[in-house]
C-alpha positions in Angstrom: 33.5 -10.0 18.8 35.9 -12.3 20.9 35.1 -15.8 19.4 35.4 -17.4 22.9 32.5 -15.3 24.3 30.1 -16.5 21.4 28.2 -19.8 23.0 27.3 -21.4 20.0 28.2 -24.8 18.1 31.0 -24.8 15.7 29.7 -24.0 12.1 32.0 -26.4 10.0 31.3 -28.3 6.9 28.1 -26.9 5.8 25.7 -29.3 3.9 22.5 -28.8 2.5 21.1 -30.3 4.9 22.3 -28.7 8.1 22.7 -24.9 6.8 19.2 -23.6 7.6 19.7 -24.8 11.2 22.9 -23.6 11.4 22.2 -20.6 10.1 19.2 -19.8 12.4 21.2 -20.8 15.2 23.8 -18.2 15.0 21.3 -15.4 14.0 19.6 -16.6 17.8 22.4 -14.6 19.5 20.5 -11.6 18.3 18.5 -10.0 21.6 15.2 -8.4 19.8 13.2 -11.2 19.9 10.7 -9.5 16.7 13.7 -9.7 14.3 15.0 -12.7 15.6 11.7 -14.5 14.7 11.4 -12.7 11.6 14.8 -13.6 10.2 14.0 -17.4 11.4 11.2 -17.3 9.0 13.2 -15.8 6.2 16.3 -17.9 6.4 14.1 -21.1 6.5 11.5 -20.1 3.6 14.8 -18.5 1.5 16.4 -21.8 2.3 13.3 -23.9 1.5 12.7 -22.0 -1.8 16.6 -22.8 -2.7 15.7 -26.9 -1.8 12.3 -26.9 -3.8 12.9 -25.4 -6.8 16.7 -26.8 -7.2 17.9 -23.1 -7.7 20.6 -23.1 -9.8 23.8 -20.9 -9.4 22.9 -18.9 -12.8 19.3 -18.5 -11.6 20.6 -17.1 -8.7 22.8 -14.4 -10.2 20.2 -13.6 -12.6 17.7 -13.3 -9.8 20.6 -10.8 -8.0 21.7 -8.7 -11.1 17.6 -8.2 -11.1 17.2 -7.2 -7.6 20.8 -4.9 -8.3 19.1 -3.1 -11.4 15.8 -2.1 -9.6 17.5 -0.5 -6.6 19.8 1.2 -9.8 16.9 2.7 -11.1 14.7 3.7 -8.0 15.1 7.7 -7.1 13.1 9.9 -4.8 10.2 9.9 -7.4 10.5 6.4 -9.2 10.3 3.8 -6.2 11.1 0.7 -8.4 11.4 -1.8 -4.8 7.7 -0.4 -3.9 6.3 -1.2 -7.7 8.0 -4.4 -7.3 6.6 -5.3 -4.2 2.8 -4.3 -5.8 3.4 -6.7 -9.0 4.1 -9.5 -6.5 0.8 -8.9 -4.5 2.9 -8.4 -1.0 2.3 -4.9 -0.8 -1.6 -5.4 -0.2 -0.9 -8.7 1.8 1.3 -6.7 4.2 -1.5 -4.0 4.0 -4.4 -6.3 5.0 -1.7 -8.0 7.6 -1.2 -5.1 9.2 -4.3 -3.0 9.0 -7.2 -5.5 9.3 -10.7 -4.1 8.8 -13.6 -4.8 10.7 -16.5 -4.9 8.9 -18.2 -1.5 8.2 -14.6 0.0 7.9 -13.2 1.9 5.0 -11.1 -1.0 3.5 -7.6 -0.4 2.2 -5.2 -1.0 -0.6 -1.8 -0.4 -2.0 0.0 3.0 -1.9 1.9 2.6 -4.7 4.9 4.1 -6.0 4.0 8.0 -6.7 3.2 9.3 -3.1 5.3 12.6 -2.4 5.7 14.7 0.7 5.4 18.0 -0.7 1.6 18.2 -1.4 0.2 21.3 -0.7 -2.6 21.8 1.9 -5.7 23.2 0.6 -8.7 24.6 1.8 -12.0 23.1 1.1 -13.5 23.4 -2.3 -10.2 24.3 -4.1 -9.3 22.5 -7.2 -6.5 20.5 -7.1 -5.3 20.0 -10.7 -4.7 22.2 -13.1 -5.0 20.2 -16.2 -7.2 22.2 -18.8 -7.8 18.9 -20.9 -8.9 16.5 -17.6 -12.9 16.2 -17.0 -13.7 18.5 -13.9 -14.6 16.4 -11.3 -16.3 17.4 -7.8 -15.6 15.2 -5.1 -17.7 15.1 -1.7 -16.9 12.9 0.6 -17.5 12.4 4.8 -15.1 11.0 7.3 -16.7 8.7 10.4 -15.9 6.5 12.9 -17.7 2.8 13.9 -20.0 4.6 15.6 -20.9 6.7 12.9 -19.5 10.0 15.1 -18.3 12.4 12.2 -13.9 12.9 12.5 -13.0 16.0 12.5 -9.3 17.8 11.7 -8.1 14.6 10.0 -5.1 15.2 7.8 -6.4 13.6 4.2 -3.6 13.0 1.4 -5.0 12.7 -1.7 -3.6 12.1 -5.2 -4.2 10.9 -8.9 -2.8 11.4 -12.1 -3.4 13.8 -14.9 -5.7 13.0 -17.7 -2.7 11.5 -20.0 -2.6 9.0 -17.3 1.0 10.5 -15.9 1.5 11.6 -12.2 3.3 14.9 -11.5 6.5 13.1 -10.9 6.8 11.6 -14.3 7.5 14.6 -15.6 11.3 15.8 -16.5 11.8 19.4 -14.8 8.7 19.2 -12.3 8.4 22.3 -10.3 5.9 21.7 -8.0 3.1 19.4 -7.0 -0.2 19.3 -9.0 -2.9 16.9 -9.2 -2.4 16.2 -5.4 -3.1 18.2 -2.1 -3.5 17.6 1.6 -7.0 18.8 3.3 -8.8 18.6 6.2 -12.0 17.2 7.9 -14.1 19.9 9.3 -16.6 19.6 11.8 -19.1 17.4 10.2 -16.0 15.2 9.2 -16.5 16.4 5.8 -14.3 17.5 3.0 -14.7 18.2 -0.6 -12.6 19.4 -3.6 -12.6 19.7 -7.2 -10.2 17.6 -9.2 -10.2 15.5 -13.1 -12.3 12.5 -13.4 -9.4 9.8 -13.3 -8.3 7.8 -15.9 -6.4 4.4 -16.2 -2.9 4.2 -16.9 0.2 1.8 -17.3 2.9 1.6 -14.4 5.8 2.3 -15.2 6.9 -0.7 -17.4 11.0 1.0 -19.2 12.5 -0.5 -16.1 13.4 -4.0 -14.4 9.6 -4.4 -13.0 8.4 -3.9 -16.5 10.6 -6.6 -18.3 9.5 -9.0 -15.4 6.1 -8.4 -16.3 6.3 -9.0 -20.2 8.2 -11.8 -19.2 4.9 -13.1 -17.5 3.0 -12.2 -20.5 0.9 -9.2 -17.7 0.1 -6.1 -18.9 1.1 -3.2 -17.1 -2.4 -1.2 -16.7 -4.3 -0.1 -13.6 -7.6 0.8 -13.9 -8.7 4.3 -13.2 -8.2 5.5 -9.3 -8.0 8.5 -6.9 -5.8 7.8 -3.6 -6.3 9.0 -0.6 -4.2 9.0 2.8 -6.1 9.8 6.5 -4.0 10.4 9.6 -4.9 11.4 12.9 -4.0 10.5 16.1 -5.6 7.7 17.9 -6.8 6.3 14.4 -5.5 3.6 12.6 -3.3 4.7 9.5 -5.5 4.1 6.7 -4.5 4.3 2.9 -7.1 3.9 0.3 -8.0 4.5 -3.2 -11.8 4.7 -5.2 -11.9 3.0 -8.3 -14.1 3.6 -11.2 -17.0 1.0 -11.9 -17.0 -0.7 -15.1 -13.2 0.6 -16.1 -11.2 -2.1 -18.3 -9.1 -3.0 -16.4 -11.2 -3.8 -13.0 -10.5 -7.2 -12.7 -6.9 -7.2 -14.0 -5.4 -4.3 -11.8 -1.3 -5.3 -12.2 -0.6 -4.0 -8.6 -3.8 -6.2 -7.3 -5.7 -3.0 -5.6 -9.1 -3.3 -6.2 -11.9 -4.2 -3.9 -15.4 -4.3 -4.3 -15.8 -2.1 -1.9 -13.8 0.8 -3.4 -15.2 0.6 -6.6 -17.5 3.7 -7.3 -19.5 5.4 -9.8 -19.4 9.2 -11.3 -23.1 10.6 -11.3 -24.1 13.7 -12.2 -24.9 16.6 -9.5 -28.1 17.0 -9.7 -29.7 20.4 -8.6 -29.3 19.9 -4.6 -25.7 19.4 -4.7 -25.3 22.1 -7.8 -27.1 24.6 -5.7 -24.9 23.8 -2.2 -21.2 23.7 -4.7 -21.9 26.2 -6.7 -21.5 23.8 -10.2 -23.8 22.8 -12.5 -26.4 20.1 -12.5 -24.6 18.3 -15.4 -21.1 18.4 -13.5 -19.4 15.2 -12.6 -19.5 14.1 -9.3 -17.7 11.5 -7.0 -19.4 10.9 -3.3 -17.7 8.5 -0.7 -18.4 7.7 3.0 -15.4 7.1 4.7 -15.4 5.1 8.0 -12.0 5.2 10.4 -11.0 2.3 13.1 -9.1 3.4 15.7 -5.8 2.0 16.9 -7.0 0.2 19.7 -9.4 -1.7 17.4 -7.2 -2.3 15.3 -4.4 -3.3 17.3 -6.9 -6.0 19.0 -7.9 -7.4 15.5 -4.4 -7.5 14.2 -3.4 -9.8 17.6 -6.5 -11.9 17.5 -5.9 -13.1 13.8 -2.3 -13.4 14.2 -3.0 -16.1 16.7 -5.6 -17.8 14.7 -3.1 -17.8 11.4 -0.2 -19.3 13.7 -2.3 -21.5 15.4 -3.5 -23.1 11.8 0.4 -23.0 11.4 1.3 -25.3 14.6 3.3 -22.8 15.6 2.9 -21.1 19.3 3.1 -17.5 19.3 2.5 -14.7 22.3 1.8 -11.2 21.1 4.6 -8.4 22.3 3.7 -4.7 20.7 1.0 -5.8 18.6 3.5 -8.3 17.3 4.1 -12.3 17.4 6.5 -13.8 18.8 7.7 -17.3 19.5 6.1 -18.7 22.6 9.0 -20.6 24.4 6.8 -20.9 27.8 
């Protein structure tokens, strides 16, 4: 870039002072006004974070050889940045930022690091582990909108570990998936599957995110869970998980994922539901009602309380794509 064709103030003799300003002023040249505003925000809370805490040069390098060694060890199947982003709460922050629930919705939570793309799709009432030591588990559960229409041909991810607390991906020479599938909602926007009643387990904790933890004097446990995924169009993206009442770890979840709301208990089948899935009355059984927003619902709650957050900020925004941005009218 020609220097002379650059219409900015000289940058010269940078103080503490004057380098967030300076800073954000040369990143202005930048034409997307969404990551203009963005990096405005992160230069001056970066910059402020720097002032407030008197960040000292070795602090600073510590804080870089850290960031370094977590994207050393993060693979296709050990996503140390996400796990990371959990033990600091801002992957449920962005989460509830970004997919607001009105009430009556489904509420959601954190994805988490073990999600995989090659889940296979399987037809209702399949089991989808093969772990001879886990407690079979049946699973029944209905898919509706806010009107209470059932939602039918919705493509449902779904996931959990095995009963040693281990997902598929932890394990050296994996060959295949297990202990996850993809299925669909039929007509009655229900879908149903057998699985292992799930069990609570430590994050991964031989790695970067784990030292920072001990550090803090936090365990590493999350209490026990099943994930689930839904996608179809016209619907907002929703990713959820069910956790088990009265589990140990309930109220000290290290990635911050549980809500009242998602918290469920295993009953037993009973005769009506051993008679319609072929089990036995005794059999352990997890039932859930699942309740989709669409987009355009969500995309108006999403704007509406990005306004009233700014607003409470002093700071003037106009929404663009769902988005904010500054309001220079």
């Amino acid at each position: 870039m020609d220097p002379s064709q650059v219409k900015i103030p000289p940058m010269k003799n940078q103080t503490v002072d004057n380098i967030t300003d300076n800073v954000i002023t040369i990143n202005s040249l930048c034409e997307d006004e969404r990551m203009k505003y963005v990096l405005e925000r992160l230069v001056t809370h970066l910059h402020d974070f720097a002032r407030e805490t008197r960040l000292s040069s070795e602090e600073w390098m510590t804080g870089l050889t850290f960031l370094k060694e977590v994207g050393q060890i993060s693979s296709d199947v050990r996503q140390e940045f996400i796990l990371l982003s959990d033990v600091l709460g801002l992957s449920i922050l962005v989460d509830s930022i970004d997919h607001p629930k009105p009430k009556g919705s489904t509420e959601g939570t954190v994805l988490g690091p073990f999600h995989t793309h090659d889940a296979e799709e399987m037809p209702a009432g399949d089991s989808m582990s093969h772990d001879p030591k886990g407690e079979p588990l049946l699973v029944v559960c209905t898919l509706k909108d806010m009107e209470g229409r059932p939602v039918e041909g919705v493509k449902i991810d779904i996931w959990e570990t095995d009963s040693t607390g281990h997902y598929d991906v932890q394990y050296e020479g994996r060959d295949g998936p297990d202990n996850r599938c993809i299925m669909r909602s039929d007509g009655s926007g229900v879908f149903w599957f057998k699985a292992i009643t799930p069990v609570p387990y430590p994050i991964p904790h031989d790695g970067p995110v784990g030292r920072l933890l001990k550090k803090l004097h936090r365990h590493p446990y999350r209490p026990s869970h099943m994930h689930f995924m839904f996608e179809k169009e016209g619907y907002d993206h929703l990713i959820t998980a069910l956790y088990l009442r009265n589990d140990p770890y309930e109220t000290s979840d290290a990635v911050f994922g549980v809500k009242d709301s998602l918290i469920v208990d295993i009953g037993k089948a009973g005769p009506e539901l051993a008679k319609k899935y072929n089990v036995s009355e005794d059999h352990a059984v997890l039932t859930y009602d699942f309740v989709l927003v669409s987009d355009e619902e969500t995309k108006q709650l999403r704007a509406h309380n990005s306004k009233v957050a700014l607003d409470k900020l002093g700071r003037k925004v106009k929404i663009v794509n769902g988005l904010p941005i500054p309001d220079l009218d």
